[in-house]
C-alpha positions, 0 to 999 in steps of 0.5 A: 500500500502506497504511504503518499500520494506521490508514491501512489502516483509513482506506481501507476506511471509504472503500471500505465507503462505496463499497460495495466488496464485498470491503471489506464482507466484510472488514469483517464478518469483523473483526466477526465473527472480531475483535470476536464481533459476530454481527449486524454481521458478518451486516450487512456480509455480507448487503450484501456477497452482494448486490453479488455476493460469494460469500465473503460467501453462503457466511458467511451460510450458515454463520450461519443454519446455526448460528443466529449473530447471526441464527435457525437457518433452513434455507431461507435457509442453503440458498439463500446456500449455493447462490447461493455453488455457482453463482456458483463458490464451489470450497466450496459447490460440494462441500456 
């Protein structure tokens, strides 16, 4: 367990460049929620969703969806929202 945040960050930089898809998804949400880094945060996560994070499919239906960092596109929503479903996603299952 990280005892700093810096330490905390430290070991995500490592994990982001071992492409841990769980740090990119976290690493795009700090973009995205922290900083309003739309194009970052789609970055992180559009990696993230190809390394099989669902999360990361899901977000990325959100932002073409509302077109945040990225134009409005419904065949692309439709597509990261239903990889989200099938690979068990308990909220694109049910949208």
């Amino acid at each position: 367990v990280p005892k700093s945040v810096e330490e905390h960050n430290k070991n995500l930089l490592k994990r982001i460049e071992a492409n841990d898809p769980f740090a990119l998804f976290e690493m795009g949400r700090t973009r995205y929620k922290e900083d309003g880094d739309y194009k970052s945060a789609f970055q992180y996560w559009s990696k993230s969703a190809a390394l099989g994070n669902m999360d990361a499919h899901l977000n990325l239906s959100i932002m073409y969806l509302d077109g945040e960092g990225v134009e409005k596109n419904e065949k692309k929503r439709l597509y990261h929202l239903e990889e989200a479903a099938i690979g068990g996603h308990p909220v694109a299952r049910y949208n």
